[in-house]
mmCIF file of the N, C-alpha and C atoms, coordinates in Angstrom:
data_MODEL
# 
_entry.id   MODEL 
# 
loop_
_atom_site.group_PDB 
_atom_site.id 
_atom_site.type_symbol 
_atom_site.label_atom_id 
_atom_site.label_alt_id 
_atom_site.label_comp_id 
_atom_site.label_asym_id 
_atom_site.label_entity_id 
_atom_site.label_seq_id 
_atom_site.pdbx_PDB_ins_code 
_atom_site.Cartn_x 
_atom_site.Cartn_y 
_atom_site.Cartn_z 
_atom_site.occupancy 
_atom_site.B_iso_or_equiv 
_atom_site.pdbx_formal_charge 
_atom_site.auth_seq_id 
_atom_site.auth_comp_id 
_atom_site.auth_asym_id 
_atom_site.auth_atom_id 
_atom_site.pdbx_PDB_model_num 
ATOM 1   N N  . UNK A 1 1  ? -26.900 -2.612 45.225  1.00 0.00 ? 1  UNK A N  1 
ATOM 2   C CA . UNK A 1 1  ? -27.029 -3.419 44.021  1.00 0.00 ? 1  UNK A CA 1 
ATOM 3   C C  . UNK A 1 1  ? -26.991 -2.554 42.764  1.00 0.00 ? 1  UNK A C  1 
ATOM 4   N N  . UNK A 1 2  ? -27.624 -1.512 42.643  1.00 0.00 ? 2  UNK A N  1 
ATOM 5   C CA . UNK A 1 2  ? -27.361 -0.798 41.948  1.00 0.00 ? 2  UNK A CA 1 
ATOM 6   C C  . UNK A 1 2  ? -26.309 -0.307 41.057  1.00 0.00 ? 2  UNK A C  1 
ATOM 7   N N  . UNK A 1 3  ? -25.375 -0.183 41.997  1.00 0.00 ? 3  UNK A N  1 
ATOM 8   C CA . UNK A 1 3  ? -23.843 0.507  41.401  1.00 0.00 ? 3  UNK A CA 1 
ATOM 9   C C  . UNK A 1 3  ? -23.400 -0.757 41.198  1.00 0.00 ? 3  UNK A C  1 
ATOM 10  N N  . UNK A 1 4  ? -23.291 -2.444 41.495  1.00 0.00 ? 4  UNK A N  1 
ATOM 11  C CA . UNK A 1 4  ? -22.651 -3.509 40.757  1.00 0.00 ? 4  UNK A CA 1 
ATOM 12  C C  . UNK A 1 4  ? -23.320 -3.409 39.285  1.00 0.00 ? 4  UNK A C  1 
ATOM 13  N N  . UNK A 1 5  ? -25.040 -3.070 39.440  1.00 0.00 ? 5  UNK A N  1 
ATOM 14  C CA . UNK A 1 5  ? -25.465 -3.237 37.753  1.00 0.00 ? 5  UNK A CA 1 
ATOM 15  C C  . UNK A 1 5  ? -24.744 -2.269 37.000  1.00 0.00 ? 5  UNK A C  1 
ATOM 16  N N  . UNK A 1 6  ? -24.475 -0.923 37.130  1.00 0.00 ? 6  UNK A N  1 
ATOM 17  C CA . UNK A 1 6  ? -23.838 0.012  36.553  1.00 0.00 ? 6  UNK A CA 1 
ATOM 18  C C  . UNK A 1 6  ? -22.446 -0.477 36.626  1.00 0.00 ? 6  UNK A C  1 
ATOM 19  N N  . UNK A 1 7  ? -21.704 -1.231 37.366  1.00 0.00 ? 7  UNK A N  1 
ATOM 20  C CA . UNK A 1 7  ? -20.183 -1.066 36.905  1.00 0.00 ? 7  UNK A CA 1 
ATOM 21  C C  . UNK A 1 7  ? -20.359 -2.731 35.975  1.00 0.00 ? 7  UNK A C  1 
ATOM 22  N N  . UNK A 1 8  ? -21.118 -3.548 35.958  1.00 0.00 ? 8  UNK A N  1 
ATOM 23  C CA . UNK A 1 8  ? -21.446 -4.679 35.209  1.00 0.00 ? 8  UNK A CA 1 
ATOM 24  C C  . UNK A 1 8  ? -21.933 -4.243 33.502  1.00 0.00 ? 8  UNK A C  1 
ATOM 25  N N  . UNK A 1 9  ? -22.497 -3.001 33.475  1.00 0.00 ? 9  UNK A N  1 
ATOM 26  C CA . UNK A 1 9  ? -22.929 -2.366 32.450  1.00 0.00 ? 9  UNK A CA 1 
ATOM 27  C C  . UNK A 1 9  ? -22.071 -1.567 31.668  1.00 0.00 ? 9  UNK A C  1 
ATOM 28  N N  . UNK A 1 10 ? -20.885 -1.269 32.513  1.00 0.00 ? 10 UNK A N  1 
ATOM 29  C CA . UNK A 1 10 ? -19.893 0.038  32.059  1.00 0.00 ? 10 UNK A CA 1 
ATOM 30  C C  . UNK A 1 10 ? -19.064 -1.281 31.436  1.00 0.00 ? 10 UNK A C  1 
ATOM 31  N N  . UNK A 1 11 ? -18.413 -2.315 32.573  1.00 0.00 ? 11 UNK A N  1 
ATOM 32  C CA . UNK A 1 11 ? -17.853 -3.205 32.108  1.00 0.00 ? 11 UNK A CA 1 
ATOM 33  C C  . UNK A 1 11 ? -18.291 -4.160 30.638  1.00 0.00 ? 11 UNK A C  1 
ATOM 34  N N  . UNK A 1 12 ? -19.283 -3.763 30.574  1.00 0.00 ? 12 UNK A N  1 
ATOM 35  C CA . UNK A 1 12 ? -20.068 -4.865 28.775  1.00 0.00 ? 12 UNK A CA 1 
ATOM 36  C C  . UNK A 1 12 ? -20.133 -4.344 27.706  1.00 0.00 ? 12 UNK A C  1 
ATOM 37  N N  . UNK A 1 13 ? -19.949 -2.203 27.934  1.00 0.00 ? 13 UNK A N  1 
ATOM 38  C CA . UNK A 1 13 ? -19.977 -1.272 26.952  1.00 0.00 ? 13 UNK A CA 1 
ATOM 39  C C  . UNK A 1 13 ? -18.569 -1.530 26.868  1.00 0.00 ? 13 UNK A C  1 
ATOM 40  N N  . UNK A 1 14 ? -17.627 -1.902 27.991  1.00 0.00 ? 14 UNK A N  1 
ATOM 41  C CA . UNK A 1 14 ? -16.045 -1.479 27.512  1.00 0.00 ? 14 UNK A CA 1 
ATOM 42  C C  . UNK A 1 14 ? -15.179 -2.675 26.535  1.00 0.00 ? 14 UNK A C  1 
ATOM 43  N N  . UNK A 1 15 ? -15.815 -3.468 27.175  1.00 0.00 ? 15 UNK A N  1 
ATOM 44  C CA . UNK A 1 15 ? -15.676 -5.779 26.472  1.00 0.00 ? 15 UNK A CA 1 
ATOM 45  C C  . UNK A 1 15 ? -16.171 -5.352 24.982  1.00 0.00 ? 15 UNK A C  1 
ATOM 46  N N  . UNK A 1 16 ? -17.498 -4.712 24.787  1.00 0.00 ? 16 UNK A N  1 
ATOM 47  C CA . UNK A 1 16 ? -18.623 -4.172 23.475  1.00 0.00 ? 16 UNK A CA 1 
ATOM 48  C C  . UNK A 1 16 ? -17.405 -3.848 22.494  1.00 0.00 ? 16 UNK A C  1 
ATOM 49  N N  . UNK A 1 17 ? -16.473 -2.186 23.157  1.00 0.00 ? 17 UNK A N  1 
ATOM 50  C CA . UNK A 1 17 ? -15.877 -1.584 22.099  1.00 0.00 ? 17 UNK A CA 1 
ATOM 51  C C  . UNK A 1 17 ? -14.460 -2.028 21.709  1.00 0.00 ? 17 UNK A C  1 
ATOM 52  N N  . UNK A 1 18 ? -13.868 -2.847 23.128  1.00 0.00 ? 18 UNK A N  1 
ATOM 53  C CA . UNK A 1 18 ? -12.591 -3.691 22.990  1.00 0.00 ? 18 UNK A CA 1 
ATOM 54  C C  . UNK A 1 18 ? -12.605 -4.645 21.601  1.00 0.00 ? 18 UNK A C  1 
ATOM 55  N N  . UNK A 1 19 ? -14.036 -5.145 21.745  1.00 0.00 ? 19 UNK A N  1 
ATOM 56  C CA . UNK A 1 19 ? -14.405 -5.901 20.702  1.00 0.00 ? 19 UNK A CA 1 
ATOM 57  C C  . UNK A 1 19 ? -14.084 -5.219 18.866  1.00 0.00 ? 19 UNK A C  1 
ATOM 58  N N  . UNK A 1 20 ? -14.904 -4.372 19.162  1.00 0.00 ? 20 UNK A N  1 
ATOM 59  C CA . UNK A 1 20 ? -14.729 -3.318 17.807  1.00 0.00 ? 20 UNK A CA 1 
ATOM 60  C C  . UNK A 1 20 ? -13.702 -2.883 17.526  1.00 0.00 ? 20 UNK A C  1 
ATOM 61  N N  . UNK A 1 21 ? -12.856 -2.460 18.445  1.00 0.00 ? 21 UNK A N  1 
ATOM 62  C CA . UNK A 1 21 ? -11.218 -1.835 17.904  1.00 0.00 ? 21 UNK A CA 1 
ATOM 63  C C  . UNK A 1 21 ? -10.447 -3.309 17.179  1.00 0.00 ? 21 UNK A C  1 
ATOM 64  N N  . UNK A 1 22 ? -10.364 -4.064 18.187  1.00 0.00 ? 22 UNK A N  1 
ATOM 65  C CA . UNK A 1 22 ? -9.983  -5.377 17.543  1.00 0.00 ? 22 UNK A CA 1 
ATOM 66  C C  . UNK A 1 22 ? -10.065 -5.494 16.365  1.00 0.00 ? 22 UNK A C  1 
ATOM 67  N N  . UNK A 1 23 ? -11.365 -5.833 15.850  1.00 0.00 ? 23 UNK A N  1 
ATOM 68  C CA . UNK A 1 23 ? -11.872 -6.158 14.432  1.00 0.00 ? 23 UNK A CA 1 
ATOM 69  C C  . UNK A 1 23 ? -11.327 -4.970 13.582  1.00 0.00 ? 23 UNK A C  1 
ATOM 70  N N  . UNK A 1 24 ? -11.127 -3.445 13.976  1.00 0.00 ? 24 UNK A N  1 
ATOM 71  C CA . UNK A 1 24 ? -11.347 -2.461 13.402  1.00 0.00 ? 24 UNK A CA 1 
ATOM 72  C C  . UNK A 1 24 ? -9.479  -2.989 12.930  1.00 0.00 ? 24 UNK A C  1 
ATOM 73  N N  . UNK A 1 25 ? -8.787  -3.284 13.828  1.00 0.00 ? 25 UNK A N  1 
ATOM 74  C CA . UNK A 1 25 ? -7.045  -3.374 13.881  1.00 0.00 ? 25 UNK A CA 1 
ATOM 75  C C  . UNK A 1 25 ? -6.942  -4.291 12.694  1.00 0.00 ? 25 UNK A C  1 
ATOM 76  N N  . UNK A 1 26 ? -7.985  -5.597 12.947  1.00 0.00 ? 26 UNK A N  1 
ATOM 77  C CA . UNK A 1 26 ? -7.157  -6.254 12.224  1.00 0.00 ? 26 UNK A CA 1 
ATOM 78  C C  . UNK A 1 26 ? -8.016  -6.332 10.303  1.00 0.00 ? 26 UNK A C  1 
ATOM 79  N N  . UNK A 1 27 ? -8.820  -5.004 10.163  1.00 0.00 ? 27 UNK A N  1 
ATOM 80  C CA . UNK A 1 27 ? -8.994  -5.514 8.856   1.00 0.00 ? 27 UNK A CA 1 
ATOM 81  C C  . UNK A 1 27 ? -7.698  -3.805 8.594   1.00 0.00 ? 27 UNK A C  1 
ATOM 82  N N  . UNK A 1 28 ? -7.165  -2.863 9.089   1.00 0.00 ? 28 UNK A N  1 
ATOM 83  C CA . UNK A 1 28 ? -6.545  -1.668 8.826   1.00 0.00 ? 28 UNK A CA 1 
ATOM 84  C C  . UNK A 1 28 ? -5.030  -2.793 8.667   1.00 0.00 ? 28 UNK A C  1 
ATOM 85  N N  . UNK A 1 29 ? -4.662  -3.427 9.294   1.00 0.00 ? 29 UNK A N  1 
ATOM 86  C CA . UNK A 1 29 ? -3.852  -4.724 9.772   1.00 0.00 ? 29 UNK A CA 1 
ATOM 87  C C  . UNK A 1 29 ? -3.470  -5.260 7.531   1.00 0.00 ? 29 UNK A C  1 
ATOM 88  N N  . UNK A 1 30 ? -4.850  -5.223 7.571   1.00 0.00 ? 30 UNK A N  1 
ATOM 89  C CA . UNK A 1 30 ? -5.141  -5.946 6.026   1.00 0.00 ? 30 UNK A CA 1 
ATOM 90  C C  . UNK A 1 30 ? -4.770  -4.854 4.625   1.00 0.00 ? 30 UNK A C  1 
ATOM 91  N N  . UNK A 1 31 ? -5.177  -3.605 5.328   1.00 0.00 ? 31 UNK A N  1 
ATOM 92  C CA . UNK A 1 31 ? -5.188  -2.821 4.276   1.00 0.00 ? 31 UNK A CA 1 
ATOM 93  C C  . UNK A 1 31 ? -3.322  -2.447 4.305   1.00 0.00 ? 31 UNK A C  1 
ATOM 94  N N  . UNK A 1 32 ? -2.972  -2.383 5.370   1.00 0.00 ? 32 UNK A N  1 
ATOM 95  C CA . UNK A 1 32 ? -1.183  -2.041 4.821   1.00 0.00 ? 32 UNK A CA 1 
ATOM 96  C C  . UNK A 1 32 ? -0.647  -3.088 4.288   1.00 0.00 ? 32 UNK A C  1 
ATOM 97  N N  . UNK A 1 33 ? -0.889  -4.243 4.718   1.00 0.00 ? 33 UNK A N  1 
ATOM 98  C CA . UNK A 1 33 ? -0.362  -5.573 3.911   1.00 0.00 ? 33 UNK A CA 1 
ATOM 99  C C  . UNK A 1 33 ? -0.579  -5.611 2.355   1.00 0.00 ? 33 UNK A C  1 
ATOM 100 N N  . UNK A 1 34 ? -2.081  -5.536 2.284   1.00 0.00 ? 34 UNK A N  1 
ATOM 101 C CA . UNK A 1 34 ? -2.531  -4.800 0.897   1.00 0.00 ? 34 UNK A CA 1 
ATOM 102 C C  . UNK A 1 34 ? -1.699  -3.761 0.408   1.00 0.00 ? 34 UNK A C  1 
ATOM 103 N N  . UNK A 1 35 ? -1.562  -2.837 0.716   1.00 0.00 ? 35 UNK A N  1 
ATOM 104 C CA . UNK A 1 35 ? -0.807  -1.511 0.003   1.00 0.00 ? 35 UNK A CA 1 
ATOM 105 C C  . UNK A 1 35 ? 0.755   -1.676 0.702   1.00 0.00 ? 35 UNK A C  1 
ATOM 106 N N  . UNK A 1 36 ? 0.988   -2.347 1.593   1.00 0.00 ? 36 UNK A N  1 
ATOM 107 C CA . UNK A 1 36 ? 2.394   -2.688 0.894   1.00 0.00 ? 36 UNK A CA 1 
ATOM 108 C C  . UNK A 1 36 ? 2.777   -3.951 -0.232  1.00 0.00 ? 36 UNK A C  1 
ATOM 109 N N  . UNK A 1 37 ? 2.473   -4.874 -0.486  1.00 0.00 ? 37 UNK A N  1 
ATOM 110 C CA . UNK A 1 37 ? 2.273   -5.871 -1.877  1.00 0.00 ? 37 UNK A CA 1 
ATOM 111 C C  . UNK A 1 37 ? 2.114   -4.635 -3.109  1.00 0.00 ? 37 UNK A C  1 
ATOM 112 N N  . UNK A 1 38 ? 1.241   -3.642 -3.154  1.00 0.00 ? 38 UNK A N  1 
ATOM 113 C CA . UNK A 1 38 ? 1.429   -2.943 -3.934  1.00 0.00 ? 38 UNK A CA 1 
ATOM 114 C C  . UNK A 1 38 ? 2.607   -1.972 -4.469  1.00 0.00 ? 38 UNK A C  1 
ATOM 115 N N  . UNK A 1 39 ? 2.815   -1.539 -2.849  1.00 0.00 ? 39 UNK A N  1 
ATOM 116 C CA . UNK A 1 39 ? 4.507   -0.541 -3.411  1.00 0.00 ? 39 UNK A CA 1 
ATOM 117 C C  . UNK A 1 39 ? 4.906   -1.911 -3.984  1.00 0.00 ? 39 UNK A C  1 
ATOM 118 N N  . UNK A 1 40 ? 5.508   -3.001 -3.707  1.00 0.00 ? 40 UNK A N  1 
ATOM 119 C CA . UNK A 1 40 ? 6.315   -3.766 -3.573  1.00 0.00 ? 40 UNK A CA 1 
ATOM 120 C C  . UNK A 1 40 ? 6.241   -3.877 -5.420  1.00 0.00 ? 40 UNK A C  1 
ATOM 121 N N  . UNK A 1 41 ? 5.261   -4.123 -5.767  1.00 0.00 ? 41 UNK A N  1 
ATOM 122 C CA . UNK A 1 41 ? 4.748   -3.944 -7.388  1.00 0.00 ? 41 UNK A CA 1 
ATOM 123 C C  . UNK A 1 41 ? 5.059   -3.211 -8.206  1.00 0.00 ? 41 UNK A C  1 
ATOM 124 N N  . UNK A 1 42 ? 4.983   -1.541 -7.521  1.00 0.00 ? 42 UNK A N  1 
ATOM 125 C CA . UNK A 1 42 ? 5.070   -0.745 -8.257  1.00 0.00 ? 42 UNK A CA 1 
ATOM 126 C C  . UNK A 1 42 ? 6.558   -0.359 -8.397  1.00 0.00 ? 42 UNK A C  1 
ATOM 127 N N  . UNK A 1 43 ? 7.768   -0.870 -7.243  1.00 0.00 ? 43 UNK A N  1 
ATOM 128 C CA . UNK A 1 43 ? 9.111   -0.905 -7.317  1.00 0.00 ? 43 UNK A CA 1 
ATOM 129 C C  . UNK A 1 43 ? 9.592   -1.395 -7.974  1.00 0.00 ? 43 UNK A C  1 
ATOM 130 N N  . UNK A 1 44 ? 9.195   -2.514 -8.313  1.00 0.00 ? 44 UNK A N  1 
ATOM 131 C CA . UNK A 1 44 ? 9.841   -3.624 -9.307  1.00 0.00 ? 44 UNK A CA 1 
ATOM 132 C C  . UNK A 1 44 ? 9.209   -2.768 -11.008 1.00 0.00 ? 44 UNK A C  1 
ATOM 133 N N  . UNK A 1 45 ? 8.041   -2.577 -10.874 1.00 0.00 ? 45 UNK A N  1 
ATOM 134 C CA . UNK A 1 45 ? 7.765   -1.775 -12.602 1.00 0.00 ? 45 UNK A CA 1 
ATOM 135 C C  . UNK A 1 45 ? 8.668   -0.790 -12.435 1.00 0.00 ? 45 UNK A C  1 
ATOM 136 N N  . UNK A 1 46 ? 8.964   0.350  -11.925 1.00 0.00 ? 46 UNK A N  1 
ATOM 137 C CA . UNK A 1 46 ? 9.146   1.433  -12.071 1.00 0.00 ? 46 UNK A CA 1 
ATOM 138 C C  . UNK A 1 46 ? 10.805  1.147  -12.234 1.00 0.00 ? 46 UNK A C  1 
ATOM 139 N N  . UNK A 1 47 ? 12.027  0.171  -11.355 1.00 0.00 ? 47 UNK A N  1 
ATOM 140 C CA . UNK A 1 47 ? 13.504  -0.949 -11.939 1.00 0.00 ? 47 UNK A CA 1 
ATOM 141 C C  . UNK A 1 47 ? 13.138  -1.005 -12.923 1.00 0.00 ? 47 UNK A C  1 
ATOM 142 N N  . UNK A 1 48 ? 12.655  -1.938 -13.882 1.00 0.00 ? 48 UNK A N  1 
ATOM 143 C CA . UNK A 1 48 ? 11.763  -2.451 -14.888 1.00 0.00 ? 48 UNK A CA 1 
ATOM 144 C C  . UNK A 1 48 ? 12.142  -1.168 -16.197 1.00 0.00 ? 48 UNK A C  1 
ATOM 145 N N  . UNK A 1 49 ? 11.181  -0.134 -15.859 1.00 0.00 ? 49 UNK A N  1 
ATOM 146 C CA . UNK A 1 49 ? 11.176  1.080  -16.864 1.00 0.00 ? 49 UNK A CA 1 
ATOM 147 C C  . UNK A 1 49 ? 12.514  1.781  -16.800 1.00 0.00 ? 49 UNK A C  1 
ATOM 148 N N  . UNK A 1 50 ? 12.984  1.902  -15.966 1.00 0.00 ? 50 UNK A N  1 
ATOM 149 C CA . UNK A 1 50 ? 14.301  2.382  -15.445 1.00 0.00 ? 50 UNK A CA 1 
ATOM 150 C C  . UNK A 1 50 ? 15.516  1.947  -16.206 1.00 0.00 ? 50 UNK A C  1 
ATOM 151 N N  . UNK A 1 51 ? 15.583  0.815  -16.196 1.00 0.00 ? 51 UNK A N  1 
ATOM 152 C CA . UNK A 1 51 ? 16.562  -0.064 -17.146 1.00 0.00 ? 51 UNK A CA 1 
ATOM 153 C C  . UNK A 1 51 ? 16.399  0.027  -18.340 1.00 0.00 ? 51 UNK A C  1 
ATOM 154 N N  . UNK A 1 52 ? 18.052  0.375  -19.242 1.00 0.00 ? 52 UNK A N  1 
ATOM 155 C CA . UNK A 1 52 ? 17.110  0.244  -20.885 1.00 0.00 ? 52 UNK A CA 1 
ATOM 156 C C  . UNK A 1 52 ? 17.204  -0.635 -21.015 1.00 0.00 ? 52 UNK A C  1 
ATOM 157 N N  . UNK A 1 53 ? 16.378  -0.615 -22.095 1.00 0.00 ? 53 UNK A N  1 
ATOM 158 C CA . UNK A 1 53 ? 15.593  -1.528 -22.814 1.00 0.00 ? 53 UNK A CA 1 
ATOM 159 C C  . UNK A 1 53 ? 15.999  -1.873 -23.762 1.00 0.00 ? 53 UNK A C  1 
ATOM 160 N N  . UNK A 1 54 ? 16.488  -2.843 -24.512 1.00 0.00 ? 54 UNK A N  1 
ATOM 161 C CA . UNK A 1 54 ? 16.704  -3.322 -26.124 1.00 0.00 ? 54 UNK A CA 1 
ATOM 162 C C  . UNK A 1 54 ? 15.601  -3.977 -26.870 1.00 0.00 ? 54 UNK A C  1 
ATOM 163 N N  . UNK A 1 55 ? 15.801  -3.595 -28.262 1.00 0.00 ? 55 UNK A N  1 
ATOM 164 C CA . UNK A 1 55 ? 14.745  -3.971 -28.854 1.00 0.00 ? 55 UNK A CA 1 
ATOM 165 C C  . UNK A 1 55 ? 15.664  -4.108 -30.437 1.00 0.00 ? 55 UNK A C  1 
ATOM 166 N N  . UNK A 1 56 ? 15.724  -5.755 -30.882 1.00 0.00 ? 56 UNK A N  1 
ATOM 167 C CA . UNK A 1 56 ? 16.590  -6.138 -31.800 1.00 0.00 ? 56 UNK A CA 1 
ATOM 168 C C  . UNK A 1 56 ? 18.028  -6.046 -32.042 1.00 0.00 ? 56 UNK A C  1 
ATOM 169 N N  . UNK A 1 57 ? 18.472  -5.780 -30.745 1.00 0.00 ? 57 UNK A N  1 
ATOM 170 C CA . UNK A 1 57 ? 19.909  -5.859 -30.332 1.00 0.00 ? 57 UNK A CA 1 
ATOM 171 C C  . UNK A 1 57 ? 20.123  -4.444 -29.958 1.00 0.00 ? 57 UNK A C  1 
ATOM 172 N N  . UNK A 1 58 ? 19.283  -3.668 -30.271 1.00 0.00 ? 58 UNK A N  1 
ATOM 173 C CA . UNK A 1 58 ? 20.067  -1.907 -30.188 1.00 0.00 ? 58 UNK A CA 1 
ATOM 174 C C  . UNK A 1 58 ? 19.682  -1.282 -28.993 1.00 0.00 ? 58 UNK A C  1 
ATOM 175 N N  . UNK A 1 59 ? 20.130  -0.569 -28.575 1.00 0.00 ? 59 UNK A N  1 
ATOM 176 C CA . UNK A 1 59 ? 19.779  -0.254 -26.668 1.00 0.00 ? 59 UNK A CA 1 
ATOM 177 C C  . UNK A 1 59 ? 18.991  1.335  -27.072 1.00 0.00 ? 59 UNK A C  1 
ATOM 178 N N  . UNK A 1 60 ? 17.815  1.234  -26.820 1.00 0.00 ? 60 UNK A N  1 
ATOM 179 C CA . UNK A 1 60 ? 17.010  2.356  -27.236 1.00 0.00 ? 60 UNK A CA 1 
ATOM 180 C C  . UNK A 1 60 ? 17.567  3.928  -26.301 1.00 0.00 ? 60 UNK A C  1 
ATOM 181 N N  . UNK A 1 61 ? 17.294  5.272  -26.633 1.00 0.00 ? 61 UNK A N  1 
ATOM 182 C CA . UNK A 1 61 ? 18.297  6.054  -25.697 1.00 0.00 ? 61 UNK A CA 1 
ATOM 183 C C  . UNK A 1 61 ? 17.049  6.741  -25.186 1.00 0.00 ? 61 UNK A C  1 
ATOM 184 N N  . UNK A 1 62 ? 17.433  7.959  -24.060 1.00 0.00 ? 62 UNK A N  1 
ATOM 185 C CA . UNK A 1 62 ? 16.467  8.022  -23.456 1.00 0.00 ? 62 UNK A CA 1 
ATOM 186 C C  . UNK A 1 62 ? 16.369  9.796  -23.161 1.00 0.00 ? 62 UNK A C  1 
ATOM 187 N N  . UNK A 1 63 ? 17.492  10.005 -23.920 1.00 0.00 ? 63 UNK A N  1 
ATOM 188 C CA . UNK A 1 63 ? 17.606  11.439 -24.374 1.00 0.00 ? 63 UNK A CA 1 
ATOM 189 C C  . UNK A 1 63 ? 16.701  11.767 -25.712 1.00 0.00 ? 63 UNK A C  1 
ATOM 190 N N  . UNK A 1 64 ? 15.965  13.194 -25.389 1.00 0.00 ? 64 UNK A N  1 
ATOM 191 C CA . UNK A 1 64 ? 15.381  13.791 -26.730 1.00 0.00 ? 64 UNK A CA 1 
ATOM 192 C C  . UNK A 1 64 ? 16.554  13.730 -27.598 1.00 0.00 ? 64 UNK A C  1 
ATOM 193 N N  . UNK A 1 65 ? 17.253  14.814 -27.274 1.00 0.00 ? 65 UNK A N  1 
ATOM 194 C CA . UNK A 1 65 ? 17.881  14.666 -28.311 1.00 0.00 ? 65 UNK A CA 1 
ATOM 195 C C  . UNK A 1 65 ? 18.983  14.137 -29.160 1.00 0.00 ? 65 UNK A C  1 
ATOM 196 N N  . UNK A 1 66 ? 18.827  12.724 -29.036 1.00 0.00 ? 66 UNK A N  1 
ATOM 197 C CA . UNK A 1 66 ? 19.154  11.751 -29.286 1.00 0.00 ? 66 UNK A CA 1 
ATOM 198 C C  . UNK A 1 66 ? 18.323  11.397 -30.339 1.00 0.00 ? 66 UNK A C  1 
ATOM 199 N N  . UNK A 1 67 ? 17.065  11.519 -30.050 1.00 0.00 ? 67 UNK A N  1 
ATOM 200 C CA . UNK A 1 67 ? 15.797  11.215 -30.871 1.00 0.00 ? 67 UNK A CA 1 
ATOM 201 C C  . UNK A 1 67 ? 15.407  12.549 -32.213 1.00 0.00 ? 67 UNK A C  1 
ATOM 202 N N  . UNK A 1 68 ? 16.256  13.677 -32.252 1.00 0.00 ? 68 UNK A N  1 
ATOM 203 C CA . UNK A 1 68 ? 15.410  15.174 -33.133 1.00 0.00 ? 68 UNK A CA 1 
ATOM 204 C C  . UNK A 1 68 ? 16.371  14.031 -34.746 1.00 0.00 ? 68 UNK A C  1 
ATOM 205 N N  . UNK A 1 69 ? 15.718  14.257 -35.552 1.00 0.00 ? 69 UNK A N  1 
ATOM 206 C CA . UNK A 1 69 ? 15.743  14.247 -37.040 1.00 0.00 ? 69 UNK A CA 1 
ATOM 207 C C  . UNK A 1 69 ? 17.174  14.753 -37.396 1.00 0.00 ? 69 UNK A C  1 
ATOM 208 N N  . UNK A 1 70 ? 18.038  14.759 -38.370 1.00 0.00 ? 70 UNK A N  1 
ATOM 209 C CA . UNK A 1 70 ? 18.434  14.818 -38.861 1.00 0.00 ? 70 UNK A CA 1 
ATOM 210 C C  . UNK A 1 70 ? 18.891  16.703 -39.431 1.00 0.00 ? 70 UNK A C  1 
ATOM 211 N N  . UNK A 1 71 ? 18.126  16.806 -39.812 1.00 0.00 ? 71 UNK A N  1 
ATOM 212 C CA . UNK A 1 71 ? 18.160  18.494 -40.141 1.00 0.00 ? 71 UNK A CA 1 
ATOM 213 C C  . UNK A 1 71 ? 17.779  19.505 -39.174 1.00 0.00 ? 71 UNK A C  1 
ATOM 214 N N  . UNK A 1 72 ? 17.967  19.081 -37.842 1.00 0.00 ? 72 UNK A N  1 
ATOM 215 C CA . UNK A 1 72 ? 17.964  19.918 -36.800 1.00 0.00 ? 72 UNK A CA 1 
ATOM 216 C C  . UNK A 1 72 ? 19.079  20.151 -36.216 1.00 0.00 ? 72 UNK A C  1 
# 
């Protein structure tokens, strides 16, 4: 009787941690879903900045020196 309580006991620690990985899968499950919605975010800003931009019809440039003054 003995060794059924011990393999009944091994068997309730193993059901115990089956349990825990589970739960553990499906909130890690949550966090890539989470942080992929985010790339997915940060792809579309970063197109977004990428593209010029106009501002009152004129297409802003993206070279310095495009931008130095006049007497340089």
């Amino acid at each position: 009787m003995e060794h059924a309580d011990n393999t009944d006991q091994r068997l309730t620690n193993l059901e115990i941690k089956a349990s825990f990985n589970e739960d553990l899968l499906d909130k890690l499950d949550q966090v890539i879903v989470r942080q992929q919605q985010q790339i997915d975010l940060l792809i579309r800003e970063v197109t977004l900045l990428r593209q010029p931009s106009t501002e009152g019809g004129i297409t802003r440039t993206t070279n310095p020196r495009d931008e130095l003054p006049p007497h340089y």
